[in-house]
Residue frames as a rotation matrix with the C-alpha (Angstrom) as fourth column:
UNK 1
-0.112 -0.478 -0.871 -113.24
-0.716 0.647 -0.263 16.26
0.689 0.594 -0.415 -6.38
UNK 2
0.897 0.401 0.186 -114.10
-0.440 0.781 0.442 12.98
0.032 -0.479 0.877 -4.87
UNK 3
-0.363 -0.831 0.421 -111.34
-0.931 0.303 -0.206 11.11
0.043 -0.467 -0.883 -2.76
UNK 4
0.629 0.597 -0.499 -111.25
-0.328 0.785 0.526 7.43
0.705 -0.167 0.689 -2.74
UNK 5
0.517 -0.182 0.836 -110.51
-0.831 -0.341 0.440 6.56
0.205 -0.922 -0.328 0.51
UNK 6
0.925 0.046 0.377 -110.82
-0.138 0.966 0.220 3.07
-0.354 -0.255 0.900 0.14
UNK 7
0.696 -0.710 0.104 -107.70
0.208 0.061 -0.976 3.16
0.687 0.701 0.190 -2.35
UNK 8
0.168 -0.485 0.858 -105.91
-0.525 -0.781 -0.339 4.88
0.834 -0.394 -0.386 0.54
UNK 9
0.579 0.164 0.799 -106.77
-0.706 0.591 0.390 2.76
-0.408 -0.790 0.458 3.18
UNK 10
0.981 -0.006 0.194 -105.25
0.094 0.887 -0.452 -0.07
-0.170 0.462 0.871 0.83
UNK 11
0.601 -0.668 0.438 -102.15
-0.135 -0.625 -0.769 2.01
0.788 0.403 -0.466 0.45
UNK 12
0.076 -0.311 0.947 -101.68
-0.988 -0.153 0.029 2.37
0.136 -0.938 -0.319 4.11
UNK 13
0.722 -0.311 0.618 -101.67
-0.113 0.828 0.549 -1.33
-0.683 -0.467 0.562 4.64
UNK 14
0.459 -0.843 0.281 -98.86
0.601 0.062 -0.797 -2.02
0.654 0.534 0.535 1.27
UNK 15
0.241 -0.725 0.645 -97.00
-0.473 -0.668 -0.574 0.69
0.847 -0.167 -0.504 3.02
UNK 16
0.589 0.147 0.795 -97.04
-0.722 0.537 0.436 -1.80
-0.363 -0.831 0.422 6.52
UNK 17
0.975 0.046 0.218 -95.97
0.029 0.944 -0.330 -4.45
-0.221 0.328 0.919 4.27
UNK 18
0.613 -0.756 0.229 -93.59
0.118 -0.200 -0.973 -2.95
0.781 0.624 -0.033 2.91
UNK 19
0.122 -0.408 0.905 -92.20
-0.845 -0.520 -0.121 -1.44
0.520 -0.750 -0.408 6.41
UNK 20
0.699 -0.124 0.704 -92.26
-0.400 0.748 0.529 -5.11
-0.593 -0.651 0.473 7.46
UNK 21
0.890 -0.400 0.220 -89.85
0.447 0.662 -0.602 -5.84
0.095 0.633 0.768 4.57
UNK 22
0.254 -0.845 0.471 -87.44
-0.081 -0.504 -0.860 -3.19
0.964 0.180 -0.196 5.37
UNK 23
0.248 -0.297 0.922 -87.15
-0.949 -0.266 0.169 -4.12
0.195 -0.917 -0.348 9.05
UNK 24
0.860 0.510 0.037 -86.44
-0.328 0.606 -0.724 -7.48
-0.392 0.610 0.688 7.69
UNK 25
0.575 -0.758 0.307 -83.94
0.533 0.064 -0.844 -6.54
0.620 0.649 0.441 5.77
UNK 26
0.071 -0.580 0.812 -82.20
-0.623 -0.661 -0.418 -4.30
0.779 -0.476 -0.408 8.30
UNK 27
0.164 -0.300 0.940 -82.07
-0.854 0.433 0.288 -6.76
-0.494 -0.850 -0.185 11.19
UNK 28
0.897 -0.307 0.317 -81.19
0.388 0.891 -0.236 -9.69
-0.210 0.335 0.919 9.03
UNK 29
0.326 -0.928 0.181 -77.98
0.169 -0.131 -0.977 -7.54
0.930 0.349 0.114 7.90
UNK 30
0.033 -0.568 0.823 -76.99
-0.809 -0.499 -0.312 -5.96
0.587 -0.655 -0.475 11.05
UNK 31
0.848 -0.135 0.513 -77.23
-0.194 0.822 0.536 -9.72
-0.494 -0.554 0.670 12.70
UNK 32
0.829 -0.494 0.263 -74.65
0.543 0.594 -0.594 -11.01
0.137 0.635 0.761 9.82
UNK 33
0.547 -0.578 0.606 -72.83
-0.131 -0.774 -0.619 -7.55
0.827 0.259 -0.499 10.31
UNK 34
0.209 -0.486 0.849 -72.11
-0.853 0.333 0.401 -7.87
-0.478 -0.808 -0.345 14.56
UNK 35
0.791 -0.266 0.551 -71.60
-0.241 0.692 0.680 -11.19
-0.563 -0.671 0.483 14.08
UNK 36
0.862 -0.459 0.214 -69.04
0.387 0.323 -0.864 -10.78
0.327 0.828 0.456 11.65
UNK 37
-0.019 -0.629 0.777 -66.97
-0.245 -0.750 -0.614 -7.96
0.969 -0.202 -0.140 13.08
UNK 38
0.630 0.281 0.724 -68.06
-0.774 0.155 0.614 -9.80
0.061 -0.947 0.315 16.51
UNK 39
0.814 -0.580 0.036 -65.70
0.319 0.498 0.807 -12.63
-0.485 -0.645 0.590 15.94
UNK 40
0.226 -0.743 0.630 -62.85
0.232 -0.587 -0.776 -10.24
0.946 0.322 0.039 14.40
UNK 41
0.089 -0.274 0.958 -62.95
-0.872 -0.485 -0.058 -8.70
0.481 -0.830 -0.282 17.94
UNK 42
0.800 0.048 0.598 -62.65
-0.583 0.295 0.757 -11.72
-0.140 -0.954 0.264 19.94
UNK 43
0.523 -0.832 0.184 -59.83
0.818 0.430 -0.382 -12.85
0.239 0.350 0.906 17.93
UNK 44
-0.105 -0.668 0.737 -58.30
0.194 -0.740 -0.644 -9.37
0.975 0.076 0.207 18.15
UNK 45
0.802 0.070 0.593 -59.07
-0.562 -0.245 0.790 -9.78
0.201 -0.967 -0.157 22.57
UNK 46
0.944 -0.302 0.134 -57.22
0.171 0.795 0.582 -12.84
-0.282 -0.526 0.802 22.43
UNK 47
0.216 -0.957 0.195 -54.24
0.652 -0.008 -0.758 -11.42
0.727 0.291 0.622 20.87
UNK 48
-0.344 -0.547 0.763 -54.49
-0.096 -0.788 -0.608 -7.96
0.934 -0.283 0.219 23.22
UNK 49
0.106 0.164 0.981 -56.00
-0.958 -0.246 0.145 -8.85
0.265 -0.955 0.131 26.36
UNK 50
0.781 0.172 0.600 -55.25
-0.424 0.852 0.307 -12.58
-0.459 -0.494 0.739 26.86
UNK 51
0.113 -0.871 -0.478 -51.79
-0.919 -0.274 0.282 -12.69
-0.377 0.408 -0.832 25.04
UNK 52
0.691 0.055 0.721 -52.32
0.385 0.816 -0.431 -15.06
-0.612 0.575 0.542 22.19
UNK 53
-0.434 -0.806 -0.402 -49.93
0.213 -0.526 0.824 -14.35
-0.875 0.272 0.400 19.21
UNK 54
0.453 0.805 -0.383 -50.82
-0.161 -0.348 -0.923 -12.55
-0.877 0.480 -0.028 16.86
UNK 55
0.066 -0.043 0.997 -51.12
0.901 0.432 -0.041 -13.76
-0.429 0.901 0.068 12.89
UNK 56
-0.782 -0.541 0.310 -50.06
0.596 -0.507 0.623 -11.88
-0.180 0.672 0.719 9.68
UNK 57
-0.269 0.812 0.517 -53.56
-0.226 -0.575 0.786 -10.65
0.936 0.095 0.338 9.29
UNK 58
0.007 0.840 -0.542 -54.99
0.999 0.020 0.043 -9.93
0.047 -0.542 -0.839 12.57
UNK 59
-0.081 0.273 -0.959 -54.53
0.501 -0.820 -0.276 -6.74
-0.861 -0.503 -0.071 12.36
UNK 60
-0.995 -0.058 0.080 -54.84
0.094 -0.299 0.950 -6.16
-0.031 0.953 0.303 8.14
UNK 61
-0.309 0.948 0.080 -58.67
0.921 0.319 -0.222 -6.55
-0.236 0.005 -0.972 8.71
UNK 62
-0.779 0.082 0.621 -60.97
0.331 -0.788 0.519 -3.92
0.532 0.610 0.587 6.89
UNK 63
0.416 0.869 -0.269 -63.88
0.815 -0.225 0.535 -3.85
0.404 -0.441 -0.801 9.29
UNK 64
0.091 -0.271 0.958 -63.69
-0.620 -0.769 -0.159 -0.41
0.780 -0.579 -0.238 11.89
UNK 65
0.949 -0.019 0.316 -63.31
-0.316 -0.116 0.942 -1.55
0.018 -0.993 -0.116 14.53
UNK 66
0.501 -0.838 0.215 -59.68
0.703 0.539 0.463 -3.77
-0.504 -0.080 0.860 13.70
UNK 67
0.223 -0.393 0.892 -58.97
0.482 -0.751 -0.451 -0.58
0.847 0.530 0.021 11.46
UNK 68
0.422 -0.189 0.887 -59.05
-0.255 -0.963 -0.083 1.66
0.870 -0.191 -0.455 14.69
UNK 69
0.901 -0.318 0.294 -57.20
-0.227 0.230 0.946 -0.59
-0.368 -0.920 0.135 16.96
UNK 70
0.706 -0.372 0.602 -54.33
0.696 0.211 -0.686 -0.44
0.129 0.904 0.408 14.03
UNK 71
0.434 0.104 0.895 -54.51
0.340 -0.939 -0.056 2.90
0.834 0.329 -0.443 14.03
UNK 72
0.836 -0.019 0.549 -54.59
-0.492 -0.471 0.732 3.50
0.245 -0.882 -0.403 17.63
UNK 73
0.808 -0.510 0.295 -51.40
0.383 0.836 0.394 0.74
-0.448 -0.205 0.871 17.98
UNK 74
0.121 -0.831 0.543 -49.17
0.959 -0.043 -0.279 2.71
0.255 0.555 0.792 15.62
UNK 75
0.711 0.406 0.574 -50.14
-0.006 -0.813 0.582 5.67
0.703 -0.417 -0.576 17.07
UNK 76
0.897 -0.322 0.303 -48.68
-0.276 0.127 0.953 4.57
-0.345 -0.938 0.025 20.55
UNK 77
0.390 -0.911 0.132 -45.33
0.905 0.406 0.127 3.90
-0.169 0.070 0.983 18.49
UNK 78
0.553 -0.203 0.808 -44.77
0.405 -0.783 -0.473 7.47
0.729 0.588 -0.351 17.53
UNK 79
-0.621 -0.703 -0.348 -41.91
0.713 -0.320 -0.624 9.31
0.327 -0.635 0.699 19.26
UNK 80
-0.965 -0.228 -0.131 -43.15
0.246 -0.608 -0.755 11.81
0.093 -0.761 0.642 21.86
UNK 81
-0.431 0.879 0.203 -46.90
0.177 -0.138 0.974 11.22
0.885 0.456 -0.096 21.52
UNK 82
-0.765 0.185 0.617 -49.02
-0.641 -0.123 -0.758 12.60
-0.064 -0.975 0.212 24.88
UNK 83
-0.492 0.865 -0.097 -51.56
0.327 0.081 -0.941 11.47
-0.807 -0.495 -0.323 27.08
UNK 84
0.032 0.904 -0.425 -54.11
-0.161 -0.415 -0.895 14.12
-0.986 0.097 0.133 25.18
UNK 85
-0.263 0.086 -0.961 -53.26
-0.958 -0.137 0.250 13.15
-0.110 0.987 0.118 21.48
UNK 86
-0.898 -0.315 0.309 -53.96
-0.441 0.659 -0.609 9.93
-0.012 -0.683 -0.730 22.65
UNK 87
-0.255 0.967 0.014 -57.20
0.465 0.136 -0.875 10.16
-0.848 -0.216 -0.484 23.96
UNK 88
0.045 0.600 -0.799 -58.32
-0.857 -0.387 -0.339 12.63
-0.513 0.700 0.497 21.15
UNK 89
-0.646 -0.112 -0.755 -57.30
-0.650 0.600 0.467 10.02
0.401 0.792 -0.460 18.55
UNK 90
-0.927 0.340 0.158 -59.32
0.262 0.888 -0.377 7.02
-0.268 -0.308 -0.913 20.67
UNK 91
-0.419 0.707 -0.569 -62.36
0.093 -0.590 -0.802 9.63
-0.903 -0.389 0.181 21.10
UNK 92
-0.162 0.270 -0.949 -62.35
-0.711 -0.699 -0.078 10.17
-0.684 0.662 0.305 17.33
UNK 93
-0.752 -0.355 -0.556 -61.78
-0.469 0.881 0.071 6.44
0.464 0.313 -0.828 16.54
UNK 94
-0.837 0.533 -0.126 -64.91
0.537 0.753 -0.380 5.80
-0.108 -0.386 -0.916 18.54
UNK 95
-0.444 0.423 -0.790 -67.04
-0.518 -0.840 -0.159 8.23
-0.731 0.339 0.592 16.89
UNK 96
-0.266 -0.074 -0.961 -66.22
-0.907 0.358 0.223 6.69
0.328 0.931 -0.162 13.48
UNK 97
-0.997 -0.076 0.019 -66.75
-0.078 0.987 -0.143 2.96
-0.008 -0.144 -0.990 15.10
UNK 98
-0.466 0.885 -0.008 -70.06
0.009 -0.004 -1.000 4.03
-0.885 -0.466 -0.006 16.70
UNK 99
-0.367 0.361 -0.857 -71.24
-0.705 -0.710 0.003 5.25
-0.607 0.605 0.515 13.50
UNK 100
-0.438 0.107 -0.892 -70.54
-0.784 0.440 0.438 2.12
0.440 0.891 -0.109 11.75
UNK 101
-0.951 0.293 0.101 -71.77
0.184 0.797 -0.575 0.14
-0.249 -0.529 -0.812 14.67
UNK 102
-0.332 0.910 -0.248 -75.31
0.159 -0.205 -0.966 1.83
-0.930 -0.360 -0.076 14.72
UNK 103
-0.737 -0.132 -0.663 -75.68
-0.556 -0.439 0.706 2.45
-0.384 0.889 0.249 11.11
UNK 104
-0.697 0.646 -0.311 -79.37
-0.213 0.227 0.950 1.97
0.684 0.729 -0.020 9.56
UNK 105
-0.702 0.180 -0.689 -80.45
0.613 0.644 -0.457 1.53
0.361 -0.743 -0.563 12.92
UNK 106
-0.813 0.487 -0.320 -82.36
-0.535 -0.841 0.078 4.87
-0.231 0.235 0.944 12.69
UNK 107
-0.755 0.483 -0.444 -84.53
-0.613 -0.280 0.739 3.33
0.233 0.829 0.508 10.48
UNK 108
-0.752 0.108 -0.650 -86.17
0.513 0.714 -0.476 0.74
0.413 -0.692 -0.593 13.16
UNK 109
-0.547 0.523 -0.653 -86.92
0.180 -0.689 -0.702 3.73
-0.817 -0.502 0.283 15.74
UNK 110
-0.768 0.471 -0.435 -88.70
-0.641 -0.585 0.497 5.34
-0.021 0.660 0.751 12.41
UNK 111
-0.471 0.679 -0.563 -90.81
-0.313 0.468 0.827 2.35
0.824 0.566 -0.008 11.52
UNK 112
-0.750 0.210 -0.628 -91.66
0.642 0.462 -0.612 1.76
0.162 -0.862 -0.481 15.34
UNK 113
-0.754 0.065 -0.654 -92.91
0.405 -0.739 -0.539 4.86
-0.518 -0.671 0.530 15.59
UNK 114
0.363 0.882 -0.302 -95.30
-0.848 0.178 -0.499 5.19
-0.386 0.437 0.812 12.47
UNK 115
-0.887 0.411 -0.210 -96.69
0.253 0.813 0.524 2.07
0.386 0.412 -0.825 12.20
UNK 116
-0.655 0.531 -0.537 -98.91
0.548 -0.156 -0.822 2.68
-0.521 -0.833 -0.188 15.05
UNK 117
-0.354 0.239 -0.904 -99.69
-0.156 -0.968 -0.195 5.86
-0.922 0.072 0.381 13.50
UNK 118
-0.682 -0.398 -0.613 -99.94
-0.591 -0.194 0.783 4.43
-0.431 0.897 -0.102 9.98
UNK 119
-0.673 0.547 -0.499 -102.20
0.144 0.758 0.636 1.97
0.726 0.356 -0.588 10.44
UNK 120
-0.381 0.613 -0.692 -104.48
0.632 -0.373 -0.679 3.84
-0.674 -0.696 -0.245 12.73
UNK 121
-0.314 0.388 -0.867 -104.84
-0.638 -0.762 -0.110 6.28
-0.703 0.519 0.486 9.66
UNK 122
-0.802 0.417 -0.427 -105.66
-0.195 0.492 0.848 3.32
0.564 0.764 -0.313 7.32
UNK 123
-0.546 0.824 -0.153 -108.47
0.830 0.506 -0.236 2.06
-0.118 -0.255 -0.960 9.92
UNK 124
-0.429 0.474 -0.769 -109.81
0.224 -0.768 -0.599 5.89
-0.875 -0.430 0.223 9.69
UNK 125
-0.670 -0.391 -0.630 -109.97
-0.629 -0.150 0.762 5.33
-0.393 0.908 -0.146 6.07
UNK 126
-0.898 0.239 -0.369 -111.66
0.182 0.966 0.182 2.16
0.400 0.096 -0.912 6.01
UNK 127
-0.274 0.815 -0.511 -114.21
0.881 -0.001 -0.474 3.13
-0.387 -0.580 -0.717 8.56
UNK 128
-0.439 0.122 -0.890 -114.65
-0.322 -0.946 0.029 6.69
-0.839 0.300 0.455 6.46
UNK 129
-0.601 0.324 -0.731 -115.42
-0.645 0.344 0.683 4.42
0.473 0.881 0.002 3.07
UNK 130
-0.732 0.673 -0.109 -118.05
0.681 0.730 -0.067 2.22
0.035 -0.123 -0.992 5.11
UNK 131
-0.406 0.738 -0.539 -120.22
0.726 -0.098 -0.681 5.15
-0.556 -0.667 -0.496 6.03
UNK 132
-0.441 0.198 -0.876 -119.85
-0.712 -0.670 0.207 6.83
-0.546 0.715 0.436 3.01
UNK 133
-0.750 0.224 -0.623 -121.22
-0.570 0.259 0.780 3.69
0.335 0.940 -0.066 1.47
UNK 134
-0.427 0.857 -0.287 -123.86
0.857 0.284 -0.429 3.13
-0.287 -0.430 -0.856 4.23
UNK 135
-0.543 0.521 -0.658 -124.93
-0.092 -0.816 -0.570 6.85
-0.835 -0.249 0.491 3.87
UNK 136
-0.855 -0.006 -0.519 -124.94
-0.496 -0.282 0.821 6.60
-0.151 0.959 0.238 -0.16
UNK 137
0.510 0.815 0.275 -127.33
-0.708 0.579 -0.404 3.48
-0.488 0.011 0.873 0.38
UNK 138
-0.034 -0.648 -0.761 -124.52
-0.977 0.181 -0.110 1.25
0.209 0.740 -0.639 -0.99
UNK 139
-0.747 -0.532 -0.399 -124.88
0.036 0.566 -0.823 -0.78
0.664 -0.629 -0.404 2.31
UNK 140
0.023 0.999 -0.047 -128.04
-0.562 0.052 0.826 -1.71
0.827 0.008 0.562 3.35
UNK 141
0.469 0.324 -0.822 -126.82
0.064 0.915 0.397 -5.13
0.881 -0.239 0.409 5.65
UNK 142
0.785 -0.270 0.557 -125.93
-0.603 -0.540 0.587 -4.65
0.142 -0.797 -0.587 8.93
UNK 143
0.421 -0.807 0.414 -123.18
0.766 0.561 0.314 -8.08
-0.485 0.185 0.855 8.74
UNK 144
0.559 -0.555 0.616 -121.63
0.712 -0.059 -0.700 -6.24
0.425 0.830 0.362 5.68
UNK 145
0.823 -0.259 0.506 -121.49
-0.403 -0.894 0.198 -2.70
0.401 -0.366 -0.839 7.61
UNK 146
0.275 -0.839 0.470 -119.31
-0.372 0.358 0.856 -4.92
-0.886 -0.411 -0.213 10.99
UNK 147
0.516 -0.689 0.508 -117.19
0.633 0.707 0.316 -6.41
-0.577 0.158 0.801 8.01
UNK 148
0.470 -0.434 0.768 -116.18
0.291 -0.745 -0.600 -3.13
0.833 0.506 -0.224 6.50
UNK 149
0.730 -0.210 0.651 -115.39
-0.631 -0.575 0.522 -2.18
0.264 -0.791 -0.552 9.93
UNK 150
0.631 -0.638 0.440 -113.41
0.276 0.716 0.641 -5.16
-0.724 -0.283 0.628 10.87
UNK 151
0.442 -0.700 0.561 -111.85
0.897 0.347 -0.274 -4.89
-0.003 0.625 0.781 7.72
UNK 152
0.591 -0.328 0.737 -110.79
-0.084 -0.934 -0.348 -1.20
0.802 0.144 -0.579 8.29
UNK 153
0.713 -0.365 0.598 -109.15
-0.630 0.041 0.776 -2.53
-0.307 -0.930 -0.201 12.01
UNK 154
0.802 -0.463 0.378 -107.01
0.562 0.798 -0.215 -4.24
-0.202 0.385 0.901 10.13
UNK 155
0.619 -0.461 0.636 -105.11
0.078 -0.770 -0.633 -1.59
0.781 0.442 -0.441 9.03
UNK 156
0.523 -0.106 0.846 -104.78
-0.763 -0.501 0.409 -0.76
0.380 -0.859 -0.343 12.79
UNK 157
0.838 -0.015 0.546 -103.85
-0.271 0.857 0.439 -4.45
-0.474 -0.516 0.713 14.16
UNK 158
0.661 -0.680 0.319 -100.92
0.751 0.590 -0.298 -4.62
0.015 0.436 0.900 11.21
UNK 159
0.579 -0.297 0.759 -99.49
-0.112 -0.951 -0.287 -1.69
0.807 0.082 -0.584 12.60
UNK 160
0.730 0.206 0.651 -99.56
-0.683 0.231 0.693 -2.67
-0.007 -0.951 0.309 15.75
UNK 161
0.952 0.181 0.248 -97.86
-0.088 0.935 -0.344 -5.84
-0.294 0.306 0.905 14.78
UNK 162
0.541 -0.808 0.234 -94.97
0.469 0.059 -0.881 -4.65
0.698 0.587 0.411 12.63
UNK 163
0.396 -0.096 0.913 -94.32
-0.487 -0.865 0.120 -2.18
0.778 -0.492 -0.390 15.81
UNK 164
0.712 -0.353 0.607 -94.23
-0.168 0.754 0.635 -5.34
-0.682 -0.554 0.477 18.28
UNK 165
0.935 -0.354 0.028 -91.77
0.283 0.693 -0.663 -6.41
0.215 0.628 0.748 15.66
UNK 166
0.417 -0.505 0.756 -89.84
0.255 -0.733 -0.631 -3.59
0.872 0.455 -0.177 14.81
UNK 167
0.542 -0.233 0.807 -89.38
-0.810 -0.398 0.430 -2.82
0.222 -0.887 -0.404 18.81
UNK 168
0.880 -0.209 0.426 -87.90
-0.130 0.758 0.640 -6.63
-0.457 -0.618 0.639 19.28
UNK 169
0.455 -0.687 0.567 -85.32
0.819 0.073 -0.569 -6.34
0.349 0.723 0.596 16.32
UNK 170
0.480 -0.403 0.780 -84.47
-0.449 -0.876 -0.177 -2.52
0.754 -0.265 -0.601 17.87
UNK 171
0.370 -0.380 0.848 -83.97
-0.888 0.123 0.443 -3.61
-0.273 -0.917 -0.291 21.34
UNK 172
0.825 -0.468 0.316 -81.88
0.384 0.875 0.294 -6.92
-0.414 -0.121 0.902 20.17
UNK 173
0.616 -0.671 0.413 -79.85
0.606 0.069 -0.793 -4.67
0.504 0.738 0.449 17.95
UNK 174
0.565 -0.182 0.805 -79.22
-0.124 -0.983 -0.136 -2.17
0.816 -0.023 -0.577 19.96
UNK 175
0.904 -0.189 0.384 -78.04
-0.268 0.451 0.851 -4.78
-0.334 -0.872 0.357 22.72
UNK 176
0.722 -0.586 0.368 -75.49
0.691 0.586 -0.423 -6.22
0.032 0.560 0.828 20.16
UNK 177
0.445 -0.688 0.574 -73.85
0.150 -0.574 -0.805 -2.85
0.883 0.444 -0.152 19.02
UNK 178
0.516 -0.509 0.689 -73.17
-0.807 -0.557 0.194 -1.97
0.285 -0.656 -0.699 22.85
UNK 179
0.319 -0.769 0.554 -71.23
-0.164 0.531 0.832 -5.00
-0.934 -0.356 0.043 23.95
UNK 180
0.698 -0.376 0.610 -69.67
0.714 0.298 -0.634 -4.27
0.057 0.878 0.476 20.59
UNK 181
0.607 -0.443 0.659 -68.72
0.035 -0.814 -0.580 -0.89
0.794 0.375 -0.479 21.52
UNK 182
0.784 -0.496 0.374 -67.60
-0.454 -0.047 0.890 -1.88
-0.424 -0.867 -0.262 25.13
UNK 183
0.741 -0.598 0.305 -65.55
0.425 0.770 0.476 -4.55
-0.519 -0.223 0.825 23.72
UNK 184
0.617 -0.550 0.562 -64.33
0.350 -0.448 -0.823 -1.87
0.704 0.705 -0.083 21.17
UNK 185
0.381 -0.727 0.571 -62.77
-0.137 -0.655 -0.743 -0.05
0.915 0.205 -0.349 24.34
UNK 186
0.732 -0.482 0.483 -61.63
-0.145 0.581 0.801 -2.69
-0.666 -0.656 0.355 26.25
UNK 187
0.797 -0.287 0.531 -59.67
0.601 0.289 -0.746 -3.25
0.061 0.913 0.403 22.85
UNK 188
0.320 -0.541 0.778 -58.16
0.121 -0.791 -0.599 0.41
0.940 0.286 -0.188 22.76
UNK 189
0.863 -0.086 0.498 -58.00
-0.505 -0.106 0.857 0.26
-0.021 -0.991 -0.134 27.05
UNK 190
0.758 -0.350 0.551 -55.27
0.018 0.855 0.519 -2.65
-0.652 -0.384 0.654 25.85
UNK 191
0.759 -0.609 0.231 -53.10
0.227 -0.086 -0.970 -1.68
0.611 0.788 0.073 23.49
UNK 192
0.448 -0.780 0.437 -51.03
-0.728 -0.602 -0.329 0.26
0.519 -0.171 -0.837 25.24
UNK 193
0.334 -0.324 0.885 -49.96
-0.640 0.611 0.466 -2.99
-0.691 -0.722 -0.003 27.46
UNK 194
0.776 -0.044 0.629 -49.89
0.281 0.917 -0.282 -5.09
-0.565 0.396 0.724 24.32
UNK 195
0.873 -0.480 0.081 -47.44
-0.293 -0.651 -0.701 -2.85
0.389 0.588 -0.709 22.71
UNK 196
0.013 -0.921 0.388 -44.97
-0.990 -0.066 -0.125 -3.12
0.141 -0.383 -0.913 25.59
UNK 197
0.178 -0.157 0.971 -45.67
-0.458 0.860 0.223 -6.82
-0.871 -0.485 0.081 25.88
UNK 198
0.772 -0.215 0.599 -45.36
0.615 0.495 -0.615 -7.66
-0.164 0.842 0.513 21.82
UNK 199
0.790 -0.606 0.093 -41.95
-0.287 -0.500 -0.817 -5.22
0.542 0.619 -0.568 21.80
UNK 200
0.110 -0.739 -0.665 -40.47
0.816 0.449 -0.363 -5.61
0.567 -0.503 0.653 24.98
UNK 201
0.687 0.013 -0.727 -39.91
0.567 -0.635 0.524 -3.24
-0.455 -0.772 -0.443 27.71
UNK 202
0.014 -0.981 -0.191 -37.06
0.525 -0.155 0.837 -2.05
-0.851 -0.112 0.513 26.27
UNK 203
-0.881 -0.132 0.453 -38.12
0.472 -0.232 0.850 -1.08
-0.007 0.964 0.267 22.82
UNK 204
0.248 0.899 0.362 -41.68
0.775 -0.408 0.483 0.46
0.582 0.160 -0.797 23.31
UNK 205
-0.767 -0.100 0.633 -41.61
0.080 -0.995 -0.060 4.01
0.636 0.005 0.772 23.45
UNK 206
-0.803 0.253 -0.540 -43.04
0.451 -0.335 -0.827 5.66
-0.390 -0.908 0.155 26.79
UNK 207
0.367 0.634 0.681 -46.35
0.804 -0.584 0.110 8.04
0.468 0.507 -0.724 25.97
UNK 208
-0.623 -0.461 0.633 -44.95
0.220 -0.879 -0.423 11.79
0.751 -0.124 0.649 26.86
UNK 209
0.044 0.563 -0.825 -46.76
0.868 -0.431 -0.247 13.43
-0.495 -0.705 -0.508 29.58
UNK 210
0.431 0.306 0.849 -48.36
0.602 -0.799 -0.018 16.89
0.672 0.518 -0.529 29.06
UNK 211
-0.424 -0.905 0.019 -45.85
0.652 -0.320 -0.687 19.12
0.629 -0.279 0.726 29.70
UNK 212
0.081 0.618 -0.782 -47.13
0.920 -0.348 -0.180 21.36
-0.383 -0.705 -0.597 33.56
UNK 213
0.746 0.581 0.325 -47.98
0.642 -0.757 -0.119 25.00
0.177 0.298 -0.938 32.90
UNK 214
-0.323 -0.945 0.050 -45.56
0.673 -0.267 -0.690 27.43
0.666 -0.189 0.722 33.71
UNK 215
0.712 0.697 -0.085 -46.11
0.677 -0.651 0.344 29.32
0.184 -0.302 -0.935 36.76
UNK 216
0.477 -0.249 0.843 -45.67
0.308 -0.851 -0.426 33.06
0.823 0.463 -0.329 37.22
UNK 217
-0.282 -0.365 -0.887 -43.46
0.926 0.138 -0.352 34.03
0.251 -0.921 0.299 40.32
């Protein structure tokens, strides 16, 4: 059975195209996304680390990150809560944050990685369907031969390309989410001060210490 390559080769670039439309779309949302949930958090510093007051909704927000500084706030009101339920609860509350910080970001590292590859197999294509149609006698002109070739390095050169892309959207996004997640636990690093400073010394419940081991005499 006969294979048209060319058809392939033509594939492999649409499939580039396409991979330039989904990296596109994925760093146009995740820009809209940080910078949404980016100024949630600097409204929600100025209330816990720079003691603005805080409004009826600053803490009702649905994003994660204003969900798990809620969370982690009502937490610290519970009667006899330790040190280690504490941390677990932060630990698990930045799990779930990360997740939603980094989410679709996968798909970047994927398309960085075969393009290169993707459009190196279309130029092998391309340059397979010239010499099968120099060998056949299809192709007779040397000019025509170097413009099948060129036109098979194409493949290669929009690979290349969407990769240089794909690697400047990665490494901007991936800058964003971390001084998202630091700022997430500078957030949770403050509660516990903003607690006793929006109750009062008097009314905010100590955290418990973990209680020492008994030792055998």
């Amino acid at each position: 059975m006969k294979i048209d390559v060319n058809f392939f080769h033509h594939v492999c670039i649409l499939a580039l195209y396409g991979a330039a439309g989904v990296l596109t779309f994925v760093v146009a949302e995740r820009l809209v996304y940080y910078a949404l949930v980016g100024l949630r958090v600097r409204r929600l510093d100025a209330v816990i680390n720079r003691g603005r007051a805080a409004g009826e909704q600053t803490f009702k927000r649905r994003d994660a990150i204003t969900r798990a500084v809620a969370e982690y706030l009502d937490a610290l009101g519970l009667t006899g809560i330790t040190r280690a339920r504490l941390e677990d609860l932060s630990m698990s509350q930045f799990i779930h944050v990360d997740a939603k910080i980094v989410a679709r970001l996968w798909m970047l590292d994927t398309i960085v990685t075969a393009a290169p590859l993707l459009g190196l197999l279309g130029t092998i294509l391309g340059i397979m369907d010239t010499f099968t149609a120099l060998s056949s006698g299809g192709i007779s002109d040397p000019a025509a031969v170097s413009r099948g070739i060129a036109a098979a390095l194409l493949a290669t050169a929009i690979g290349i390309g969407v990769a240089l892309y794909g690697l400047l959207g990665h490494n901007l996004l991936h800058r964003l989410a971390d001084d998202l997640k630091d700022s997430f636990k500078r957030l949770i690093l403050g509660a516990e001060a903003y607690r006793v400073r929006s109750l009062g010394d008097a009314n905010a419940k100590p955290v418990a210490a973990e209680a020492a081991p008994a030792v055998a005499a």
